[in-house]
C-alpha positions as CSV (number, residue, x, y, z in Angstrom):
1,X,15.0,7.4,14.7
2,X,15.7,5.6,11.2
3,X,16.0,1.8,10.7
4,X,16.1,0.0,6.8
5,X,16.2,-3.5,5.8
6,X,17.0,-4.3,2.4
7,X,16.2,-7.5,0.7
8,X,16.8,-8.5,-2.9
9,X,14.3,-8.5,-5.7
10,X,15.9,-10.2,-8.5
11,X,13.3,-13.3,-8.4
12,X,10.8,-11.1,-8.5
13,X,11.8,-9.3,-11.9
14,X,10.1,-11.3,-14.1
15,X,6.3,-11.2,-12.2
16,X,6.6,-7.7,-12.5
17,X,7.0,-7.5,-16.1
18,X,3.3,-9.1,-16.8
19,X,1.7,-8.2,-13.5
20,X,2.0,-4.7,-12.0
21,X,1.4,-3.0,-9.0
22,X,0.1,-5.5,-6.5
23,X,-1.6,-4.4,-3.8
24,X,-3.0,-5.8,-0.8
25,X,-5.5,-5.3,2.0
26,X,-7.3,-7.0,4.9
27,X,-11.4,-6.2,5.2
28,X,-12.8,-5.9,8.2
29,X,-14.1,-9.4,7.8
30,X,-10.9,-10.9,7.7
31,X,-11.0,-11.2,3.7
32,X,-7.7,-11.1,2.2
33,X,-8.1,-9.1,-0.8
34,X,-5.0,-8.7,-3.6
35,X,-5.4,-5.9,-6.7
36,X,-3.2,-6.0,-9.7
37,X,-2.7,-5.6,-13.3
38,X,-1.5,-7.2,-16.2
39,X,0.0,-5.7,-19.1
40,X,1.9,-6.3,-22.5
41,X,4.3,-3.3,-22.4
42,X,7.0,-5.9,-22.2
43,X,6.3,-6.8,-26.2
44,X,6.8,-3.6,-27.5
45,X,10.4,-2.3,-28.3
46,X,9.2,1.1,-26.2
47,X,10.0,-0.9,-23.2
48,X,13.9,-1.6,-24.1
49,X,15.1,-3.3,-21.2
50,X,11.5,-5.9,-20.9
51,X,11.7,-6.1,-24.8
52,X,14.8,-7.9,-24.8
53,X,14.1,-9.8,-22.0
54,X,10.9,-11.1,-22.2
55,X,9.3,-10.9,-25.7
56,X,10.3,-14.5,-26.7
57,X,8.4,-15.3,-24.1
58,X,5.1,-13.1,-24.9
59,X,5.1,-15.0,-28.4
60,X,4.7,-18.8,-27.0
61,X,1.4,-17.3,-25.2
62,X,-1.6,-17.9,-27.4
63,X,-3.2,-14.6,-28.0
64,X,-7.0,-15.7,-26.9
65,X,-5.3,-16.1,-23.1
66,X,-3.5,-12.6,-23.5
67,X,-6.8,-11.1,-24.5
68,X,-8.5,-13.3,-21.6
69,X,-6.2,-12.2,-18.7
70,X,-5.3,-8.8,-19.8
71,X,-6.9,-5.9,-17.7
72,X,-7.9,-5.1,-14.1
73,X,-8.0,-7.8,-11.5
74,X,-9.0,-8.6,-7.5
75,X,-9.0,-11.8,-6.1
76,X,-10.4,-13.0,-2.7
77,X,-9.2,-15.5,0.2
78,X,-11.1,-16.0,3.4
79,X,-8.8,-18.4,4.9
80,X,-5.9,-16.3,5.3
81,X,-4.2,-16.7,2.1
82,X,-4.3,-20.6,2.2
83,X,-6.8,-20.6,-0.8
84,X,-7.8,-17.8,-3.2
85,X,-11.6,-17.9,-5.2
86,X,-11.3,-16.9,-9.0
87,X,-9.9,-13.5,-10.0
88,X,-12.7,-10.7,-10.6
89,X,-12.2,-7.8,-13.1
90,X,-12.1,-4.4,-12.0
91,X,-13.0,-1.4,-14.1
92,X,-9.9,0.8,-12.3
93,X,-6.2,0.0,-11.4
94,X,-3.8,1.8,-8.9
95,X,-0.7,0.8,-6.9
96,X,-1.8,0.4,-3.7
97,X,-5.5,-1.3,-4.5
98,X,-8.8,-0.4,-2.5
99,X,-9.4,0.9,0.8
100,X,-12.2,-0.1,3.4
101,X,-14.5,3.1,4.3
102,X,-16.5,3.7,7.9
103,X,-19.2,2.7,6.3
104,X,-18.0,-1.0,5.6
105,X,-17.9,-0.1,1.5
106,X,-14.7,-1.1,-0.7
107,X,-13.4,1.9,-2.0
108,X,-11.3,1.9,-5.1
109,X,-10.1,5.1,-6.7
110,X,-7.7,4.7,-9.7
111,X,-6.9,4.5,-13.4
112,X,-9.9,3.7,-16.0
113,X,-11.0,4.3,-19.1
114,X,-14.2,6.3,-19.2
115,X,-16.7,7.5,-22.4
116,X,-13.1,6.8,-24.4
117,X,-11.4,8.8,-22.2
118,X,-8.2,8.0,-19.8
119,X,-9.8,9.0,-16.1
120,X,-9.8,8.8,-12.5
121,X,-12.5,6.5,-11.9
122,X,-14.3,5.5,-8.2
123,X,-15.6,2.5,-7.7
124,X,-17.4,0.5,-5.1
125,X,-17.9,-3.0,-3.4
126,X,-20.4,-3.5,-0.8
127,X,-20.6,-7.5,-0.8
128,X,-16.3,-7.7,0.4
129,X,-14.9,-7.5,-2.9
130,X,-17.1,-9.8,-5.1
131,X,-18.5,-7.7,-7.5
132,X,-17.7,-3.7,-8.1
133,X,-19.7,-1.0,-9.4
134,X,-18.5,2.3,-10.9
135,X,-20.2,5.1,-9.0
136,X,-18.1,8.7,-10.1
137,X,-15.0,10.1,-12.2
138,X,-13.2,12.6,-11.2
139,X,-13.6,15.9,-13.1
140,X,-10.9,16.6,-15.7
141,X,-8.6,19.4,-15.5
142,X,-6.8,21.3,-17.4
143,X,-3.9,19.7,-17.1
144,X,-5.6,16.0,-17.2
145,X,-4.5,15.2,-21.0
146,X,-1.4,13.2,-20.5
147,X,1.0,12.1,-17.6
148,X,-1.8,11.4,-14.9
149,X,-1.8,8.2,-12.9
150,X,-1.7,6.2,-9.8
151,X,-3.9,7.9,-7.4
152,X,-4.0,7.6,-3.4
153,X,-7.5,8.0,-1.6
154,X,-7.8,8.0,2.6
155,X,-11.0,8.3,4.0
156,X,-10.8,10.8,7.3
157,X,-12.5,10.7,11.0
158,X,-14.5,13.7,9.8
159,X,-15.5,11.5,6.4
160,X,-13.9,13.4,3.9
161,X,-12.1,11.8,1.1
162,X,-8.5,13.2,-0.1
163,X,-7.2,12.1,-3.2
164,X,-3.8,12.2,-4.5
165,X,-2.8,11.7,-8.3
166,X,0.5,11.3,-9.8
167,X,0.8,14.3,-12.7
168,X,3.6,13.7,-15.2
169,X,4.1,16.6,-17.8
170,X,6.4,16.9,-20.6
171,X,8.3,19.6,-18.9
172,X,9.0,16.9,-15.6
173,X,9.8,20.3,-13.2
174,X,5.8,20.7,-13.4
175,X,5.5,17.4,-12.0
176,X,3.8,18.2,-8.5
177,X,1.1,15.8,-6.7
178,X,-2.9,17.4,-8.0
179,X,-5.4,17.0,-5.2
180,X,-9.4,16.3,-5.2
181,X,-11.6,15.8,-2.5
182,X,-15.0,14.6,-1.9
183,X,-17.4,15.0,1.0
184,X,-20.4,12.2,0.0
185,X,-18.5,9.0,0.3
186,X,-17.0,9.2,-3.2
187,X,-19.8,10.4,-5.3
188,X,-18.9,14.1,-6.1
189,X,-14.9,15.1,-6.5
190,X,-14.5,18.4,-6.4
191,X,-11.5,19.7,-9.8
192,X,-8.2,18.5,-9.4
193,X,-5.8,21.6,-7.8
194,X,-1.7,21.2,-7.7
195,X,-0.2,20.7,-4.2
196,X,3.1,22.0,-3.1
197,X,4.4,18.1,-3.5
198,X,7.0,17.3,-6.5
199,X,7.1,13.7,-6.4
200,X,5.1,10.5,-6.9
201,X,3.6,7.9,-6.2
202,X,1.3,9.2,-3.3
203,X,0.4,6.8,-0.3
204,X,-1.9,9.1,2.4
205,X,-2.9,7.7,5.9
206,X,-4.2,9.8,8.8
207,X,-2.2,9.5,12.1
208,X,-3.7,8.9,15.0
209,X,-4.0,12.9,16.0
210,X,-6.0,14.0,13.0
211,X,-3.0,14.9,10.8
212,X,-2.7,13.9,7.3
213,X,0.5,12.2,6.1
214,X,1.6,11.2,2.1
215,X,4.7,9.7,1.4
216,X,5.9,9.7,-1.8
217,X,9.2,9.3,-4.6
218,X,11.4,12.3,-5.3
219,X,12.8,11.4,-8.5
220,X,15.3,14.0,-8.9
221,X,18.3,15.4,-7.3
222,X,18.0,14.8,-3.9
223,X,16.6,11.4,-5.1
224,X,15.1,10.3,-2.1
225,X,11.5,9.0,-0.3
226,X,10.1,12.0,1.5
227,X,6.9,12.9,3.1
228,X,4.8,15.7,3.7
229,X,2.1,16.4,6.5
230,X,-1.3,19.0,6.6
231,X,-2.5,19.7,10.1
232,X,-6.1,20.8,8.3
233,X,-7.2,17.8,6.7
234,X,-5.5,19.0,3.7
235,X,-6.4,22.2,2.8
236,X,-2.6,23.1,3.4
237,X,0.7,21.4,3.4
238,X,3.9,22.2,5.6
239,X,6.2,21.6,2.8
240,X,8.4,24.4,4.3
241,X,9.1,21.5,6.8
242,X,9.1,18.5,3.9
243,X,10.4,14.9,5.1
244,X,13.6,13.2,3.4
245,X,13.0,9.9,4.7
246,X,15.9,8.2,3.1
247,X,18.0,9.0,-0.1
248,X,18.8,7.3,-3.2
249,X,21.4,6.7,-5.9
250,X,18.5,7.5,-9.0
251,X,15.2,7.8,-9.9
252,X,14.5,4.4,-9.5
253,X,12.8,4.6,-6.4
254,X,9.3,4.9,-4.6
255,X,5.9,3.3,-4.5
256,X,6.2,4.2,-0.4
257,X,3.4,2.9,2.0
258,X,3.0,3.9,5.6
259,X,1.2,2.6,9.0
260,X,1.6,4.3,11.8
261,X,1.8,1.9,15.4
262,X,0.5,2.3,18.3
263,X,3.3,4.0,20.1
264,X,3.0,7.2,17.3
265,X,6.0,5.4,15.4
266,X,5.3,5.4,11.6
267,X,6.5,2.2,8.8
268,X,7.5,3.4,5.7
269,X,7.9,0.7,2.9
270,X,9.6,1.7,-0.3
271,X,12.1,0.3,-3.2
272,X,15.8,1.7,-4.2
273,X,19.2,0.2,-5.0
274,X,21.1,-0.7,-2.0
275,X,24.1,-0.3,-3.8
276,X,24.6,1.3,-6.9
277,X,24.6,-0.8,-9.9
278,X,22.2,-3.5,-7.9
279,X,18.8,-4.6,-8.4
280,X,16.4,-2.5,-6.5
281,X,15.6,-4.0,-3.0
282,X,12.3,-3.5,-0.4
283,X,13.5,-1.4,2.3
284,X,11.7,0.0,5.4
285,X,12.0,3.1,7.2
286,X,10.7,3.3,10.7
287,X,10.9,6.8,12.4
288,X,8.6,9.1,14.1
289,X,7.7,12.8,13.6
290,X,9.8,14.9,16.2
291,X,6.8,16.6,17.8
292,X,3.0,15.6,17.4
């Protein structure tokens, strides 16, 4: 079964061109805590579209507050969103912001600078998101020069860690999901392999039988949201039986996110066109895997 809701993002255009990838998760504490980062692509001609848009309004804004708010942010609330404390830099950034582990840490794999390099960087929180503390980087692969971003983590029942990382080549056919897993809460990722995945962004959850699940964009013919699933905490995939979740008119799609409910039934939060020519919308997808 398929259901989708669209609902229009044109108010939201202008946040997203000097905030990016907000994400958003509940600790076990009830702590609200929301991830982002800002950025100044939108003054540089690169960036067409936000160039023309919104550089008049880049130059009104003193430089010492670009330089004071640009980078890696959380921010807490402990009274359900009704007030927020001040906004604490992170050393990473990813779409879809930390996760809690079974050991009560705040997890946060993503995008860092590290000894000068661009890397995939862990950190950690063990005080509910106050302060953070870089702990590992992945190890770099062959491949990990350009084009590598936005990485997924889930935490299993067993206690391994499976990451995900977007990989973008030059040539875009090579642009399949890498993989890296740890087995020491984080500390130790073992090199960065290709899955059988082309797509991106990754989101991974594990359903409630053991089963791994990542969603992700395909952003080629068939555009569309799709999904994959490994029965062995990911040491394969059954991409011979890949999931098109819903297609789309371009590549202008993804970021998916997934929960799975208590009757089996999985949510699946993504953005597209609704029709062509539009602004993209949020949609939602709720369906549920034919046999578990």
């Amino acid at each position: 079964m398929m259901e989708k809701l669209g609902v229009s993002l044109k108010k939201l255009i202008t946040l997203h061109s000097t905030i990016g990838d907000a994400g958003i998760i509940q600790t076990s504490k009830g702590t609200i805590l929301l991830s982002w980062f800002t950025s100044l692509a939108y003054t540089s001609p690169t960036w067409k579209w936000a160039y023309q848009k919104y550089n008049r309004v880049a130059k009104k804004n003193p430089d010492a507050i670009k330089k004071e708010w640009l980078g890696n942010w959380v921010r807490r609330s402990s009274d359900d969103g009704r007030t927020w404390e001040e906004p604490v830099r992170t050393h990473v950034t990813s779409p879809h912001g930390p996760i809690q582990l079974n050991d009560g840490r705040l997890f946060y794999l993503g995008i860092g600078s590290w000894n000068g390099a661009h890397s995939v960087v862990a950190e950690e929180s063990y005080d509910d998101g106050v302060t953070w503390k870089v702990i590992s980087v992945v190890p770099p692969f062959e491949y990990m020069t350009v084009g590598f971003s936005e990485p997924h983590v889930v935490e299993l029942k067993s206690g391994k860690l499976i990451a995900l990382i977007r990989y973008e080549p030059k040539d875009s056919s090579g642009s399949y999901l890498m993989q890296t897993e740890s087995y020491d809460g984080g500390k130790n990722w073992n090199a960065p392999h290709k899955t059988p995945m082309w797509g991106y962004p990754p989101h991974l959850i594990e359903l409630n039988n053991g089963w791994v699940l990542v969603a992700y964009g395909h952003r080629r013919d068939k555009y569309s949201k799709r999904a994959c699933i490994s029965k062995n905490e990911s040491e394969t995939w059954d991409i011979e039986n890949e999931i098109i979740l819903e297609e789309a008119y371009n590549g202008d799609i993804g970021y998916p996110s997934s929960v799975q409910l208590e009757d089996d039934s999985i949510i699946t939060v993504y953005y597209q066109q609704e029709n062509k020519g539009e602004p993209t919308s949020i949609f939602t997808t709720h369906w549920k895997l034919k046999k578990l």
